[in-house]
C-alpha positions in Angstrom: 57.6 -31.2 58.3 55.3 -29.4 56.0 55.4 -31.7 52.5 54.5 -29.9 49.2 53.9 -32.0 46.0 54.1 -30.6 42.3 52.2 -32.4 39.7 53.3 -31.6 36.5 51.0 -32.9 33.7 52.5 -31.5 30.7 53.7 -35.0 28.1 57.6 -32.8 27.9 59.6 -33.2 30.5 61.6 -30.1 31.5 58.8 -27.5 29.7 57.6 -24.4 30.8 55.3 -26.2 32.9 58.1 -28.0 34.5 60.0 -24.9 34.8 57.5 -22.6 36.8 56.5 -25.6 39.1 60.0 -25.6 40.0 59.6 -21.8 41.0 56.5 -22.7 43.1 58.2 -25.7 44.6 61.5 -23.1 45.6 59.5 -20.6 46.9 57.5 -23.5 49.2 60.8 -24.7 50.3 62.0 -21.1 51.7 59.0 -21.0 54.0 60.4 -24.2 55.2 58.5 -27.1 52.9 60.2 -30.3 51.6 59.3 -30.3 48.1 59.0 -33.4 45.8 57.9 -32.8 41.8 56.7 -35.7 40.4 55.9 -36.0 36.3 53.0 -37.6 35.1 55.1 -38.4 32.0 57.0 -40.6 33.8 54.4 -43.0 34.8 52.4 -45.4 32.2 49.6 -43.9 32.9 45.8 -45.7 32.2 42.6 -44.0 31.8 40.2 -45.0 34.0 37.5 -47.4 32.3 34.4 -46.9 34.8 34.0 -50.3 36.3 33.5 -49.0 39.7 35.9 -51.8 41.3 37.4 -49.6 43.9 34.0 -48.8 45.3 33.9 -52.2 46.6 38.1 -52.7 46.9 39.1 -49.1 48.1 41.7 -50.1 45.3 42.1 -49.3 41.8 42.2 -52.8 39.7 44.3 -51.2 37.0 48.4 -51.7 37.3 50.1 -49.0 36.9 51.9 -45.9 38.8 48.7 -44.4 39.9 48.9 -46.0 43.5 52.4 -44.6 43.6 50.9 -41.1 42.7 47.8 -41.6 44.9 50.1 -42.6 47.8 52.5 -39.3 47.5 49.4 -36.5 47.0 48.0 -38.5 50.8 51.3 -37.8 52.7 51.7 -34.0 51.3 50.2 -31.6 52.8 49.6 -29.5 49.7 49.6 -30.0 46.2 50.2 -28.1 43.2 48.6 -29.2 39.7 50.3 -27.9 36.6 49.8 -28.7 33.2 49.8 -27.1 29.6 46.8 -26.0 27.5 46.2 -28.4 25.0 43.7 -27.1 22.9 42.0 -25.6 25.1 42.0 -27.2 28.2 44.1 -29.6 29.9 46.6 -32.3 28.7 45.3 -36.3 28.3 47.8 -37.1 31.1 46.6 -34.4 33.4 42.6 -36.0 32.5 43.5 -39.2 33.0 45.4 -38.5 36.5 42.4 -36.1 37.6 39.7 -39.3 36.6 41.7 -41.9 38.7 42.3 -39.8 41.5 38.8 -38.9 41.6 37.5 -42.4 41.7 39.7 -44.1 44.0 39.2 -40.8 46.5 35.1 -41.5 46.1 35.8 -44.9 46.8 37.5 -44.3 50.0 35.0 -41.9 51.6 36.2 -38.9 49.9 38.7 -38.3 53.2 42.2 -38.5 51.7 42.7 -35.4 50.7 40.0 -33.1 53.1 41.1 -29.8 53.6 44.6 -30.4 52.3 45.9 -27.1 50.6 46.2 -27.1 46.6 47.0 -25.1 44.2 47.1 -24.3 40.3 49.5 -23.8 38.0 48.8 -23.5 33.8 50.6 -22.2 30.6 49.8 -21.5 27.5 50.9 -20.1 24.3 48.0 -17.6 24.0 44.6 -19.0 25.4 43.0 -21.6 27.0 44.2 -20.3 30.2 40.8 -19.6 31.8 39.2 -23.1 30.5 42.3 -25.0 31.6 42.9 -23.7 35.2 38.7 -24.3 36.0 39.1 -27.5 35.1 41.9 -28.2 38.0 39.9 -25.7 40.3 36.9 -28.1 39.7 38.8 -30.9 40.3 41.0 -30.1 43.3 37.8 -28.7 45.3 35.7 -31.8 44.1 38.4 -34.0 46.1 38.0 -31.7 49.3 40.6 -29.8 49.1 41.0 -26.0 50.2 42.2 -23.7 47.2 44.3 -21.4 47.5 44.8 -18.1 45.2 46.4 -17.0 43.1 46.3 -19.2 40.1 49.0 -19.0 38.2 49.2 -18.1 34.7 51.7 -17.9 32.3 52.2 -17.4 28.5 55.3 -19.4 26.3 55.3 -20.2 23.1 59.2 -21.9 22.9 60.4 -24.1 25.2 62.0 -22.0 28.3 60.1 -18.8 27.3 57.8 -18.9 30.2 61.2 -17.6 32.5 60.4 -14.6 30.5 56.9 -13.8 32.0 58.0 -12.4 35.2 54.2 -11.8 36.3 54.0 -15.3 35.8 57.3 -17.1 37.4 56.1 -14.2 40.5 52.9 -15.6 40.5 54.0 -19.4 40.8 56.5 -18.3 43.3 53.1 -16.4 45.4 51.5 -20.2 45.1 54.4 -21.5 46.9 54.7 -19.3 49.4 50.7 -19.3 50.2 50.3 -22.9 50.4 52.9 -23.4 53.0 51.7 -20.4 54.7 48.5 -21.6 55.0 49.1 -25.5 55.5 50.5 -23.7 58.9 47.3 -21.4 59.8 45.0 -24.7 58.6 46.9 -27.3 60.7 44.2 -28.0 63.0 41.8 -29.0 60.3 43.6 -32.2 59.3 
């Protein structure tokens, strides 16, 4: 079974962020995915300090959820980032997940997530949207994975507007179609 994993970076649970993931995570499970949506809100979260621990470990010395998280994004075969722009870029929870994974991945040979499928998802109220979704491009192809198009965009102001762009929810729902679609045509890779 084809397993697709929505991060959602955004500090508000059940935000536009949230909401268009959803959409992605649907559309994923009508080409046949099981979907899990996990919230980076909901775990106490650390930023990384640098001490280069798990280079010698292949472990990350800080206790908190990030093995939990680092443990789901190796069993799915594709993963969709989402977060909100905060000032121009992405969220502190969304940095600090994107720094851990990318040190305890360097630390185990860079293998655990080698040609899996990801994908990008990012909101904002009017701009940042550019900034924001290169910054999760950078990181998802940094960590070996293969990136699939489109990214999408969307614009909400209010909690629950971003239902309203339809080019948007359409564009989340393309992401979740595409990944599964190609998690199928890459199968061999892994």
């Amino acid at each position: 079974m084809i397993k697709v994993l929505g991060i959602v970076g955004s500090p508000r649970k059940s935000g536009n962020t949230e909401t268009i993931m959803r959409e992605a995570l649907k559309a994923s499970e009508q080409e046949g995915a099981e979907t899990e949506l996990m919230r980076l809100s909901d775990f106490d979260l650390k930023p990384c300090d640098g001490c280069r621990t798990c280079f010698e470990t292949k472990k990350c010395v800080i206790k908190d959820g990030m093995k939990e998280i680092f443990e789901k994004m190796s069993e799915a075969d594709g993963i969709i980032v989402g977060s909100p722009v905060y000032f121009q870029n992405i969220t502190a929870q969304t940095k600090m997940f994107m720094d851990r994974v990318g040190y305890i991945n360097n630390a185990r040979g860079r293998k655990a997530f080698r040609n899996k499928i990801g994908g990008v998802i990012v909101v904002a109220r009017r701009s940042g949207l550019s900034n924001t979704s290169s910054q999760i491009l950078l990181f998802l192809t940094a960590i070996r994975m293969i990136v699939v198009s489109p990214v999408a965009r969307a614009l909400a102001s209010e909690k629950g507007d971003v239902i309203k762009d339809r080019e948007g929810i359409e564009g989340a729902r393309e992401l979740g179609r595409t990944i599964v679609q190609i998690v199928k045509a890459t199968a061999s890779l892994r």
